[in-house]
C-alpha positions in Angstrom: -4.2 5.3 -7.1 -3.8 5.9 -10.8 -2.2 9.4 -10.6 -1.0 11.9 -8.2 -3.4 13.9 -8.7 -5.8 11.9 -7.0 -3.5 12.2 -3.7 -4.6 15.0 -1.4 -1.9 15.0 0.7 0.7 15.5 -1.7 -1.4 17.7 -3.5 -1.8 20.2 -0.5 2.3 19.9 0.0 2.8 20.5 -4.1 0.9 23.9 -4.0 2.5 25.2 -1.0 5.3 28.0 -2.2 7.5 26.4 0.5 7.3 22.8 0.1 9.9 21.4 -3.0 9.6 17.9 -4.0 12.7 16.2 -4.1 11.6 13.0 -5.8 8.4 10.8 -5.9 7.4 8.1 -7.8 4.6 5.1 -8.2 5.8 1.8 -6.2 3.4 -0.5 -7.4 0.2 -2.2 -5.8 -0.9 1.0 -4.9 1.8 2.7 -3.2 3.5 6.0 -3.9 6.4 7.7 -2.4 7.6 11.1 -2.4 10.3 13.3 -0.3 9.9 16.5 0.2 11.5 19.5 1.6 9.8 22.1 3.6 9.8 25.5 5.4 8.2 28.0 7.4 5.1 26.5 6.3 1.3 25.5 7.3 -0.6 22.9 5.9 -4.2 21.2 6.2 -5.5 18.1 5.5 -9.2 17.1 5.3 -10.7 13.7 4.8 -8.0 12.1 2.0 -8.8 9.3 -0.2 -5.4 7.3 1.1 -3.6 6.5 4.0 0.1 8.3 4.4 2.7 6.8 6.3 5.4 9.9 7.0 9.2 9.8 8.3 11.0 13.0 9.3 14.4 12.5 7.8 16.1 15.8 9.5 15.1 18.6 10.9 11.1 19.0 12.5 12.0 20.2 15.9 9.4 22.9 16.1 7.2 21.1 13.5 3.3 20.4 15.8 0.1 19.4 15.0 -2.5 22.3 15.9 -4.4 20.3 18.1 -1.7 19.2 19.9 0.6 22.1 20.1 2.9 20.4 23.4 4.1 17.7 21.2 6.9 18.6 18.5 8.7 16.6 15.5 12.1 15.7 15.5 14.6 13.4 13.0 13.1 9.6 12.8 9.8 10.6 14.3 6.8 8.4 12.3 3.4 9.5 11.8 0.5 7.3 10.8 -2.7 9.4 9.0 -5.6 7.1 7.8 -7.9 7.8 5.0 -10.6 10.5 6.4 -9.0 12.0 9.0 -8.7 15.4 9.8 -5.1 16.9 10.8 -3.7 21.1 10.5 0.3 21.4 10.7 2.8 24.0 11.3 5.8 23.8 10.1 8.3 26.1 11.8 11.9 26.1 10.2 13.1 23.4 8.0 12.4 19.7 7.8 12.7 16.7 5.5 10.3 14.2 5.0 9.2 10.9 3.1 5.6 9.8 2.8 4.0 6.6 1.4 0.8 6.8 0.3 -1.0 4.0 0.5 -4.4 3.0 -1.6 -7.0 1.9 1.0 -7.4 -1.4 -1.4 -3.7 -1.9 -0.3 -4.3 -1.7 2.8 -7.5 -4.0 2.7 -5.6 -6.8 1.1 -3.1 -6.1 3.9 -5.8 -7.2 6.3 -6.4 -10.1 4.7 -3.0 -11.7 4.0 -1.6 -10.7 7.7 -4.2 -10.4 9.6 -6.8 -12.8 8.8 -9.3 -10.3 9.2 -12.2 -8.7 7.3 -11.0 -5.4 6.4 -14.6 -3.7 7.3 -13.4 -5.0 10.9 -10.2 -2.9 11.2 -9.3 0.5 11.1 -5.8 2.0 10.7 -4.7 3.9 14.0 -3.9 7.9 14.0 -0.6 8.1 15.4 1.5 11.2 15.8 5.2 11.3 16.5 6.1 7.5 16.8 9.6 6.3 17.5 9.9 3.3 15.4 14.0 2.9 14.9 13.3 -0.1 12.7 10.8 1.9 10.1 13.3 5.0 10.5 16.0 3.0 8.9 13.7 1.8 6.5 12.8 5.0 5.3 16.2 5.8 5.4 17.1 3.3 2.8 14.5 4.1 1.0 15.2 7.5 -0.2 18.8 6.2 -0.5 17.7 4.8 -3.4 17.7 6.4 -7.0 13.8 5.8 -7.7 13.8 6.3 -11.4 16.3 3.6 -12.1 14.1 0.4 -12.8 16.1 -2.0 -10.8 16.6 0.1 -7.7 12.4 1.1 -8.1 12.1 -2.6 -7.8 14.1 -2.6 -4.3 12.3 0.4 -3.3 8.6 -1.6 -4.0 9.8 -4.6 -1.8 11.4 -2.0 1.0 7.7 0.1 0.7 5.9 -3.2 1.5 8.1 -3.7 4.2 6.9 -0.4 5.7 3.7 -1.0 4.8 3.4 -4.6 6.7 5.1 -3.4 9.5 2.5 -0.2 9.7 -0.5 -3.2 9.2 0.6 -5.6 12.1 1.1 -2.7 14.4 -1.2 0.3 14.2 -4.3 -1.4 12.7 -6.7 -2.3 15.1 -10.5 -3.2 15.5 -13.1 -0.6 15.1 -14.5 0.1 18.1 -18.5 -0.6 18.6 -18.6 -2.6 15.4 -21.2 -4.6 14.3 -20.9 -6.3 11.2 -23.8 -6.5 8.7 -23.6 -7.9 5.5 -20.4 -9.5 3.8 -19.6 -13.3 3.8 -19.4 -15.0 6.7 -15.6 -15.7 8.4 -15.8 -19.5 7.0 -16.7 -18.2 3.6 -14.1 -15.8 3.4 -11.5 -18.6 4.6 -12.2 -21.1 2.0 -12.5 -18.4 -0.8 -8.7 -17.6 0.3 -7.8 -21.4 0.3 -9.9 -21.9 -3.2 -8.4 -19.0 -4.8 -4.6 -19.3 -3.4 -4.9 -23.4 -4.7 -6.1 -21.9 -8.3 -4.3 -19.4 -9.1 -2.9 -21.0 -12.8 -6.4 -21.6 -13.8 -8.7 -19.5 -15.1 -11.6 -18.7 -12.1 -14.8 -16.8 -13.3 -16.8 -15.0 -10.7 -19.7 -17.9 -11.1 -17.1 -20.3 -9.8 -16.3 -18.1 -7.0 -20.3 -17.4 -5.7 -20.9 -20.8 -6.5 -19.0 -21.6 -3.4 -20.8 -19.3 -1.3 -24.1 -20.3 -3.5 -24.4 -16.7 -4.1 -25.3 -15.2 -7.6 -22.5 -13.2 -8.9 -24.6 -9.8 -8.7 -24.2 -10.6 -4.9 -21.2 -12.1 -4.4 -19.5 -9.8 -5.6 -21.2 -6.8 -3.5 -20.6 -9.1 -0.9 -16.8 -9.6 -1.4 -16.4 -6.1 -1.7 -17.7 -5.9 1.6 -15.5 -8.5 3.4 -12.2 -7.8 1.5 -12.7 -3.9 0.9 -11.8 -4.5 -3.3 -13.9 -6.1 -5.6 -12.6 -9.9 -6.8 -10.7 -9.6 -9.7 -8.7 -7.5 -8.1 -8.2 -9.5 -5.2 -7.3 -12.3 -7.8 -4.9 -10.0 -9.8 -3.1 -9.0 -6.4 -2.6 -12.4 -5.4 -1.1 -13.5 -8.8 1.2 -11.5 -8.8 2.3 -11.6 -5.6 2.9 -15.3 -6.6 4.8 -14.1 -9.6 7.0 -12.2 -7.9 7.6 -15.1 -5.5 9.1 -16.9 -8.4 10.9 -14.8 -10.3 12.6 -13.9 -6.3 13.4 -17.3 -5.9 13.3 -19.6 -9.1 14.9 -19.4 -12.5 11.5 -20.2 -14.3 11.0 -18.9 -17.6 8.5 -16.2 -18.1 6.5 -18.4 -20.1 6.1 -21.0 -17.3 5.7 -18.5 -14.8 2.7 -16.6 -16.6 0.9 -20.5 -16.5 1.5 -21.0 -12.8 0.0 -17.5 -12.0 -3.4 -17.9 -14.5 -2.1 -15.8 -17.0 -3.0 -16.7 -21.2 0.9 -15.8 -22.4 4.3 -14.7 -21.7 3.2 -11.1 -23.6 0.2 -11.0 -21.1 1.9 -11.9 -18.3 4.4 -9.0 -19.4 1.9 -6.2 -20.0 0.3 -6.9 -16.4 3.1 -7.2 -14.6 4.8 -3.8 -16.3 1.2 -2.2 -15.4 1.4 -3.1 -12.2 5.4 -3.1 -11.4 6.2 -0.1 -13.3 8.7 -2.2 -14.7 9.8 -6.2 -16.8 9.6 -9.2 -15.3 13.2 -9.4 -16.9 14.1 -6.3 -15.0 12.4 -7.6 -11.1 13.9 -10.2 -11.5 17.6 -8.3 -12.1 17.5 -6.7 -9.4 17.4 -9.7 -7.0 20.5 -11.3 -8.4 23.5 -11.2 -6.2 
């Protein structure tokens, strides 16, 4: 997600004349967060683009979902909303929430690092009203956080992916009555993740990637779309700099050496990307670690 404006949800809750937006603010690898304040309020949501993962932080007690108007909101309740489903609110009184939005890309490339799964295979459960004490308290530290200092953003990014793997290896599930046509086949997909993962400091094209799979690129690549739900160079990108920000956690590398181990031409490269991606230096990640 390049801009807010491209997420329905919290463009529905921005318009509203009831809703105020305390803070919000890009996470990185496709996450966004935002907490808002609400009140006496009704809101509808058809088909998003994203998935939102929502924590009321106080108040809700009259809050319900239209459809199921028995069941009512309360402090620490979760709710999970997938991209494309279909949900009407009202809000009765006040509450305070936090959402993450979450890029179905994200959420794809969850699937394949945790779950070992093609993402066309799984499908992120609706869930209203959860009670999940350990996500609460993530949340809860979360917004503790001041989101526009770079450091603390940095904390909040690792703290969002916390919420966001805990979300993967517990409400996405199979799709029911699936049957899989098209994509690479389970074997394929394995050794492209153990061929990429060993390579990461060299620089792959996308004819040595279908070369495995003795596939021209025009069809690998509508193929690896299919089986990992983003196109490959940005599965490559992700996975670099996941790596990079393994080592700037847990070595004192220079940036320099850093950038080579993670395929990337320079230090100054290596710097742009990750500040496109990060919202923030390598110098500064790396900060923000130190005890």
């Amino acid at each position: 997600m390049s801009s807010l404006e491209t997420i329905q949800v919290f463009q529905s809750l921005n318009s509203s004349p009831h809703t105020r937006l305390e803070q919000s603010a890009s996470l990185g690898d496709g996450v966004v967060a935002a907490l808002w304040s609400n009140r006496h309020d009704a809101q509808d949501y058809h088909a998003p683009s994203h998935h939102t993962l929502s924590c009321y932080i106080a108040g809700g007690f009259e809050t319900y979902r239209r459809d199921q108007p028995g069941r009512k909101g309360a402090p620490d309740k979760l709710c999970v909303l997938p991209a494309g489903h279909q949900s009407s609110w009202v809000i009765n009184g006040d509450i305070r929430l936090a959402h993450l939005y979450i890029s179905p890309e994200q959420l794809a490339l969850n699937c394949v690092t945790l779950l070992d799964r093609e993402p066309r295979e799984m499908m992120l459960q609706e869930n209203t009203f959860i009670d999940d004490p350990a996500q609460a308290e993530r949340f809860h530290r979360l917004i503790g956080m001041n989101w526009t200092e770079p450091g603390e953003r940095l904390q909040t990014s690792s703290l969002a992916h916390e919420l966001l793997d805990h979300m993967t290896l517990n409400q996405v599930g199979l799709r029911d009555g699936l049957r899989l046509k098209g994509g690479l086949a389970p074997h394929l997909r394995r050794q492209l993740m153990e061929f990429i993962e060993l390579n990461l400091a060299e620089p792959l094209s996308l004819g040595q990637l279908a070369g495995i799979c003795a596939l021209s690129e025009y069809h690998f690549a509508r193929m690896f779309r299919e089986s990992f739900g983003l196109p490959p160079h940005q599965y490559l990108l992700a996975r670099r700099m996941n790596r990079a920000r393994e080592l700037l956690r847990r070595t004192r590398k220079a940036f320099g050496e850093i950038a080579l181990e993670c395929g990337f031409a320079s230090a100054s490269h290596f710097s742009n990307r990750f500040r496109q991606v990060m919202g923030a230096t390598a110098g500064e990640y790396r900060l923000a670690f130190e005890t």
